[in-house]
C-alpha positions in Angstrom: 28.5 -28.1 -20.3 27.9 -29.0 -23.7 24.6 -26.9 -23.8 26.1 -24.1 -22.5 25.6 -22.0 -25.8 22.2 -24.1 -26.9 19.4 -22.5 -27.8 17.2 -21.5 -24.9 14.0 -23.0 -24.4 12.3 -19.7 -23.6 11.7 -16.6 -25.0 13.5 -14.8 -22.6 17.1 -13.7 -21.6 18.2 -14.9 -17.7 20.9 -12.6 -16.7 23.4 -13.3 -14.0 23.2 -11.7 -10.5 24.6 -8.3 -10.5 26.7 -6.4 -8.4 25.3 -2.9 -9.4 21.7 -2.6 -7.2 23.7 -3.4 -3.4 26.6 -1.0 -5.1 23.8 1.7 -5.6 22.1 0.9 -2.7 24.9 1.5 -0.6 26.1 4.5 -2.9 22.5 6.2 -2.3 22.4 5.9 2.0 26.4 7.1 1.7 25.3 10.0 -0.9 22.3 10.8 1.6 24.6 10.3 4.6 26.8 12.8 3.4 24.5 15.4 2.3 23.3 15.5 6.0 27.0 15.8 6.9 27.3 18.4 4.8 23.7 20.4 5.8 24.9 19.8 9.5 28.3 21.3 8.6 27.0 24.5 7.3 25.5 25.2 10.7 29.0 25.4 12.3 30.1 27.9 10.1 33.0 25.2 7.7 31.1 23.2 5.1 32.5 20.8 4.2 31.7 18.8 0.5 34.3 16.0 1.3 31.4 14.4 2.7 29.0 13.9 -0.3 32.2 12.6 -2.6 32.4 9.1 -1.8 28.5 8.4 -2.1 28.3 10.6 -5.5 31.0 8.5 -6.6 29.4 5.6 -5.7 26.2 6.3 -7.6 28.6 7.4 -10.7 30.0 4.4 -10.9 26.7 2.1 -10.3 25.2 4.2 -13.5 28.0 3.6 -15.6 28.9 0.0 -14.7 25.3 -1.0 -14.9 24.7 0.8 -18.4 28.0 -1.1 -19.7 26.4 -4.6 -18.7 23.3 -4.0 -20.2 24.8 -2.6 -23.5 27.7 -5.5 -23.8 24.8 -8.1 -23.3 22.8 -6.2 -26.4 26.0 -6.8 -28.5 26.2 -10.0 -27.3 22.9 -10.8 -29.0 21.6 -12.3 -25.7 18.0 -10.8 -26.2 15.5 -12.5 -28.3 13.3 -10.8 -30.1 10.3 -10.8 -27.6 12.6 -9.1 -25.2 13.4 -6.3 -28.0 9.8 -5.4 -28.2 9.3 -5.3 -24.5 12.1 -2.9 -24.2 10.7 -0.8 -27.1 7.3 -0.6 -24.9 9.1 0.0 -21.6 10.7 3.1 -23.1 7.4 3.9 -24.9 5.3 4.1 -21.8 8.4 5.5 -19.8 8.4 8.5 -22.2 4.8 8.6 -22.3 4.1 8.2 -18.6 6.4 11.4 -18.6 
């Protein structure tokens, strides 16, 4: 317990399981689930949107839970300096891949 806040031996930050990708998981198949709802609803004439709102909600919340972990563990100064470069080239060839 007493090494809890040591230095790490590596140059990279571990993070804790997370909740978010079986949220969005689940948030996506309830958001597709309801969409076909909805497509199938249109046919009878009463569409109805009430179906599609849970999933969206779902997939709102999974972007900004999961944003607000990984920006509280860059204030908390969890990522060395290695892993601040390999997110600088991530985005890099994310914006250039585009």
């Amino acid at each position: 317990m007493a090494q809890a806040h040591a230095k790490p031996q590596h140059d990279y930050h571990l993070v804790n399981p997370s909740p978010w990708p079986i949220i969005g998981a689940v948030g996506a198949i309830t958001l597709a689930i309801g969409l076909l709802m909805y497509l199938m609803s249109r046919k009878t004439g009463n569409p109805e949107l009430w179906y599609v709102l849970p999933g969206l909600a779902l997939v709102v919340l999974t972007m900004f839970g999961w944003w607000r972990d990984v920006i509280l563990e860059a204030h908390a100064g969890d990522e060395t300096p290695v892993v601040q470069l390999h997110l600088r080239y991530g985005m890099i060839l994310f914006i250039a891949s585009e």
